[in-house]
C-alpha positions in Angstrom: 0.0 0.0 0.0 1.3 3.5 -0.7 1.4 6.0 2.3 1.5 10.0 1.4 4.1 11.6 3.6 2.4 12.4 6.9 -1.1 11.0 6.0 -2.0 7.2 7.4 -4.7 5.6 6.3 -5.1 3.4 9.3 -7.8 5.1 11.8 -7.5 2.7 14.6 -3.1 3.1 14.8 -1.5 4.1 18.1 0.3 7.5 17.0 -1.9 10.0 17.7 0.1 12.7 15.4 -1.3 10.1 12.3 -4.7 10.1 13.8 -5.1 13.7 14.2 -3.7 14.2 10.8 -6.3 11.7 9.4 -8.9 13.7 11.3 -8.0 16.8 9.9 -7.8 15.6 6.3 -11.3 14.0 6.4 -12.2 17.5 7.9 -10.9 19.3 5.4 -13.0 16.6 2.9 -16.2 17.5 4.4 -15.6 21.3 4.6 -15.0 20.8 0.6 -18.0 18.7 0.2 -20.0 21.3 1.8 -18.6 24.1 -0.5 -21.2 24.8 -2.8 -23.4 25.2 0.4 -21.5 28.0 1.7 -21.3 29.5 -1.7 -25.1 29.8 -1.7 -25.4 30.8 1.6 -22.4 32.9 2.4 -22.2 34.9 -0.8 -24.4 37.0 -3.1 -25.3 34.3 -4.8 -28.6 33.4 -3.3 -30.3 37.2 -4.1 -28.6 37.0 -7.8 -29.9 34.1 -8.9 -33.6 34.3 -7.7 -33.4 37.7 -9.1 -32.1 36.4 -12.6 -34.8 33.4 -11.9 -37.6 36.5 -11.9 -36.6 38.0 -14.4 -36.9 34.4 -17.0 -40.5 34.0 -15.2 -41.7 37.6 -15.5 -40.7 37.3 -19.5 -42.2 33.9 -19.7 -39.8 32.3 -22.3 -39.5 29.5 -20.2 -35.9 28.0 -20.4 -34.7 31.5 -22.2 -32.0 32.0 -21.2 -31.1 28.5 -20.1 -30.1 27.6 -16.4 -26.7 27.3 -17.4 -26.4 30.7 -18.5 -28.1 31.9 -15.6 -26.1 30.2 -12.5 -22.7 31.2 -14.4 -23.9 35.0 -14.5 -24.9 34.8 -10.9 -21.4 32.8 -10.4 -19.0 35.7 -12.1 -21.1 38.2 -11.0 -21.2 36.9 -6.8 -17.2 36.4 -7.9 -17.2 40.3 -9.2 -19.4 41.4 -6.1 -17.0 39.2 -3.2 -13.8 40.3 -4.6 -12.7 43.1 -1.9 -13.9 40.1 0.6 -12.0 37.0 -0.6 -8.9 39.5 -1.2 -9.0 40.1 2.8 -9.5 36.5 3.4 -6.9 36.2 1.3 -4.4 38.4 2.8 -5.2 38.0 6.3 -5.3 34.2 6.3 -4.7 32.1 3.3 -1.2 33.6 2.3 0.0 33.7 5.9 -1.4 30.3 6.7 0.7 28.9 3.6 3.6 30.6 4.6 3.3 29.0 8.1 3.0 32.6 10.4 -0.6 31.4 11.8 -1.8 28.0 12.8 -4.7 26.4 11.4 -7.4 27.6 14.1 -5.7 31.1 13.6 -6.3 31.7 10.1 -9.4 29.8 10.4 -10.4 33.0 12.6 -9.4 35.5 10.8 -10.4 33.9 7.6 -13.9 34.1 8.8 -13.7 37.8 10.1 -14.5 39.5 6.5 -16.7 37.4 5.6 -18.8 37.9 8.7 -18.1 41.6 7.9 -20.2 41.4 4.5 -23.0 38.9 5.7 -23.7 41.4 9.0 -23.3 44.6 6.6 -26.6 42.7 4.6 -28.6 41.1 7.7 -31.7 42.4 8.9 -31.8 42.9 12.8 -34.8 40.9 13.0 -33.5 37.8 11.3 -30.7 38.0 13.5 -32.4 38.5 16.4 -34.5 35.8 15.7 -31.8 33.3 15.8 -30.3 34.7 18.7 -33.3 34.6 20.5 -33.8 31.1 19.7 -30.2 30.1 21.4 -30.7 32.6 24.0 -27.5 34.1 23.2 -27.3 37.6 24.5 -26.7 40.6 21.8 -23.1 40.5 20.8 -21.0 43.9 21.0 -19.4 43.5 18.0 -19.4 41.4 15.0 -16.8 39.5 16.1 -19.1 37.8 19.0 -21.7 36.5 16.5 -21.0 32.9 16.1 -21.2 31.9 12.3 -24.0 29.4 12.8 -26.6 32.1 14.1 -25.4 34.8 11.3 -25.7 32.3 8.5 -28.9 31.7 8.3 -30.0 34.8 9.4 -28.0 36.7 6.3 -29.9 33.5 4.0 -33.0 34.8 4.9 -32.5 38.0 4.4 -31.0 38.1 0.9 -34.4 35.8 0.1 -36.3 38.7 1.6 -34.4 41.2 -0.6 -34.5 39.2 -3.6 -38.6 38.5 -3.7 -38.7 42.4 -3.3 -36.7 42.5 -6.3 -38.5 40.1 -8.1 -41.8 41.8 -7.4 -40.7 45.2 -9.2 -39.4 43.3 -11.9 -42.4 41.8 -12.3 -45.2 44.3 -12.2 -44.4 45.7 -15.4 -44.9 42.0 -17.2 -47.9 41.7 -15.2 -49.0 44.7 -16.7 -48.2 43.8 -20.3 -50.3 40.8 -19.7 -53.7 42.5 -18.2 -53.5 44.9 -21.0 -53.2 42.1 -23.7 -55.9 40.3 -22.0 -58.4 43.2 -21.7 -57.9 43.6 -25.8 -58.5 40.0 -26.4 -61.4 39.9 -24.3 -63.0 42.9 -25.6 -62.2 41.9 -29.4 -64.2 38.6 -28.3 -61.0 36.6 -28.8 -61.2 34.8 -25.2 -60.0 31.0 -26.6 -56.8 32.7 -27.3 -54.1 32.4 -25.3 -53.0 36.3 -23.5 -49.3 34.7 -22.7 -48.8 34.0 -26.4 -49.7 37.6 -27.8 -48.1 39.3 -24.7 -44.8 37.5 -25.2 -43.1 39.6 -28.0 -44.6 42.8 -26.3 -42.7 41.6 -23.6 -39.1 41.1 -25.3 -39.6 44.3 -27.1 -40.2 46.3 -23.8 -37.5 44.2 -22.0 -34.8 45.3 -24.9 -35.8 48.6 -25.1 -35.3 49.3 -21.6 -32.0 47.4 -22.0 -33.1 45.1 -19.2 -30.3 42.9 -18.5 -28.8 46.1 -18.0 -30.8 47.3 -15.6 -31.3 44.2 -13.4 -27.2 43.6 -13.1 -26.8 47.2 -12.1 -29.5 47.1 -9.5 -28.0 44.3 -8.4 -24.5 45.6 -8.3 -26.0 48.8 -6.4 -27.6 46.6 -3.9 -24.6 45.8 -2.2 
């Protein structure tokens, strides 16, 4: 069998160094696992995409523009809006952590510091008090104090908050497309047709006019 250098593969040996090196990799495993998780969470991501998601169901073309195109704009664009915050984490953890001035638990800390910076900048005081109230926590000082499994979920539910506000604006003016479209059918005595089918090029026409994609990254750009 071929060992790695410092990594056994034997759980039940007697060294502990091997066993707590074993324990860290399969850590490190499950943190990786769990990756796309704290991307949706953590990150922009989660208002971006149901925004974008709004947007495709306001117009009505169904799969135009496909979910592929869709998650990799929300992907570049929570990239574009977390850059300033995974340069920190960057700086103040990573590099030092590689170049062996902190220990793991230290850069772990500080690694987590910017990002809690960004989700508390973006969390309601009511979702966060929620949480808190829940584990009887008393109101943290500063930002520091808030322990990441209380702020998670309490910055998730407030970027869905955020991004069904969103999606109602953007979807007011479809709806109004279709009641117009609808009234005209009915009154020309047209009811068997259809009101989604006539309203949809209306729709497109308004949507590029307006330069709408524009519109909807910038909002989202100016929302954080």
């Amino acid at each position: 069998m071929v060992e790695l250098p410092g990594i056994s593969t034997d759980l039940f040996n007697d060294t502990p160094e091997n066993v707590a090196t074993t324990v860290r990799l399969l850590i490190l495993l499950t943190v990786l696992s769990l990756a796309p998780a704290f991307l949706v969470l953590m990150t922009s991501f989660t208002r971006i995409i149901i925004v974008l998601s709004f947007v495709r169901n306001g117009l009505a073309t169904q799969q135009m523009p496909p979910n592929q195109v869709l998650v990799g704009l929300a992907l570049f664009l929570t990239f574009f809006i977390m850059g300033p915050v995974l340069s920190d984490v960057n700086q103040e953890a990573v590099t030092p952590f590689l170049q062996g001035e902190l220990s793991q638990e230290e850069a772990m800390e500080k690694a987590s510091m910017p990002i809690k910076e960004f989700m508390a900048k973006h969390t309601r005081q009511k979702d966060l008090a929620l949480f808190m109230n829940y584990t009887g926590e008393s109101r943290p000082e500063k930002i520091e104090d808030i322990p990441l499994t209380t702020l998670v979920p309490a910055f998730a539910i407030s970027e869905l908050k955020t991004a069904f506000q969103m999606g109602f604006m953007i979807f007011v003016p479809f709806l109004v497309i279709d009641m117009v479209v609808a009234s005209v059918l009915m009154a020309m005595g047209m009811m068997m047709l259809p009101p989604v089918m006539i309203s949809l090029p209306f729709k497109i026409l308004l949507f590029v006019l307006v330069d709408g994609w524009y519109l909807i990254v910038k909002s989202l750009l100016e929302s954080y």
